[in-house]
C-alpha positions as CSV (number, residue, x, y, z in Angstrom):
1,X,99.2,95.1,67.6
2,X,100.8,94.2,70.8
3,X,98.5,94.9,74.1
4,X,100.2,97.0,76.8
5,X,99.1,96.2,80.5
6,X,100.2,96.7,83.9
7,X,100.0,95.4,87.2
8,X,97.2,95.5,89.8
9,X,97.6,97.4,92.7
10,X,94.4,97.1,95.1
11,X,96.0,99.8,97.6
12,X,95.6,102.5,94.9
13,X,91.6,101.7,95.2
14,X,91.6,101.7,99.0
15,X,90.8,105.9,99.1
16,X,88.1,105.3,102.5
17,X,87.5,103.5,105.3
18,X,84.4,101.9,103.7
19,X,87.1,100.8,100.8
20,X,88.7,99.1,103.2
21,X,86.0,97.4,105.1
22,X,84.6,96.0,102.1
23,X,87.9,95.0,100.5
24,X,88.7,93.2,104.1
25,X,84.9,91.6,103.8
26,X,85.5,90.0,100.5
27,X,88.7,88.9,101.6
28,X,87.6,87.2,104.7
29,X,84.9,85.7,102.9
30,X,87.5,84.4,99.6
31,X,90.3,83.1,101.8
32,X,88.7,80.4,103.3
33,X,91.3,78.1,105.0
34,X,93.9,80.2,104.4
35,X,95.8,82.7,106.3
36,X,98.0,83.7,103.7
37,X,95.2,85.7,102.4
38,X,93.7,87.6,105.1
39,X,98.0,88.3,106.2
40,X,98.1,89.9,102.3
41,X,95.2,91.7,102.3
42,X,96.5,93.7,105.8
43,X,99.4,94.2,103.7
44,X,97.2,95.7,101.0
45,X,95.5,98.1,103.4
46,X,99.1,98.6,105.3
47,X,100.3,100.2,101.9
48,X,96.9,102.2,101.3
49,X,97.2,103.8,104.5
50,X,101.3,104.6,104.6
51,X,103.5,102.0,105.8
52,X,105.9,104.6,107.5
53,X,102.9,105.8,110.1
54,X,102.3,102.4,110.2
55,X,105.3,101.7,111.6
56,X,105.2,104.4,114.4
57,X,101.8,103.3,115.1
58,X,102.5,100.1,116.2
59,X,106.3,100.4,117.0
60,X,107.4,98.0,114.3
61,X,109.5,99.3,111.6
62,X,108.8,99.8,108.3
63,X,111.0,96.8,106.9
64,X,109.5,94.8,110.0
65,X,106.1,95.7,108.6
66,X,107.2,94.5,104.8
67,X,108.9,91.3,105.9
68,X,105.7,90.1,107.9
69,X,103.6,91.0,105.2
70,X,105.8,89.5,102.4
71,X,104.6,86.2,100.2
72,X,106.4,84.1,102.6
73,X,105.8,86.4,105.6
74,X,104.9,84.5,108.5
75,X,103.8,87.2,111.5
76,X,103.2,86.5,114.9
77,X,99.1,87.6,116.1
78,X,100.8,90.2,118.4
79,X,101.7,91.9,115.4
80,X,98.6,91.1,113.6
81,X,96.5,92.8,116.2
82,X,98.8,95.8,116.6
83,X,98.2,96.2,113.1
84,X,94.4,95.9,113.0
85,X,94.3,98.3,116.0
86,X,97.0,101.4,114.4
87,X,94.8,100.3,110.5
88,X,91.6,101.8,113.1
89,X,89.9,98.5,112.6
90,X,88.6,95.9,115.1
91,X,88.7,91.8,115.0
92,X,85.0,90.8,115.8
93,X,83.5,87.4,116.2
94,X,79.9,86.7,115.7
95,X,78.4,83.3,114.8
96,X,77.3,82.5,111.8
97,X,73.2,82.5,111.3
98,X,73.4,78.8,109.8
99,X,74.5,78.3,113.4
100,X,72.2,79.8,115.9
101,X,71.7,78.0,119.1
């Protein structure tokens, strides 16, 4: 009996917003060290949410969007936060309770 699978796609579980906050959460929290993650996981939600209004959100095109968000994408913050602000989300910091002055 041979087993049939397929690949993953975490965009095609990203239906709401609170999808999407959460997925971001665990991501942030996973990727430790390493930016790659966090620039894949914007990716992820770029795709859930249509790459094409993406693109004339921020003004970057669509193959702009891909190639910065590729597995050897390298983008710049300026698009990073272009894409936070068109995805409707927001880059926070808060310090960490273990840290409390």
């Amino acid at each position: 009996m041979t087993i049939k699978t397929t690949l993953w796609n975490s965009a095609e579980h990203l239906k709401t917003d609170e999808d999407i906050k959460l997925y971001l959460e665990a991501c942030l929290e996973e990727a430790g060290d390493d930016p790659s993650f966090i620039i894949h996981a914007l990716g992820v939600i770029a795709r859930a949410k249509n790459m094409s209004q993406l693109a004339r959100d921020t003004g970057i095109t669509r193959e702009g969007l891909y190639k910065a968000f590729a597995a050897d994408g390298n983008p710049t913050f300026a698009t990073i936060t272009k894409v936070v602000k068109a995805l409707g989300l927001e880059l926070t910091v808060q310090i960490p309770h273990k840290h409390a002055f």
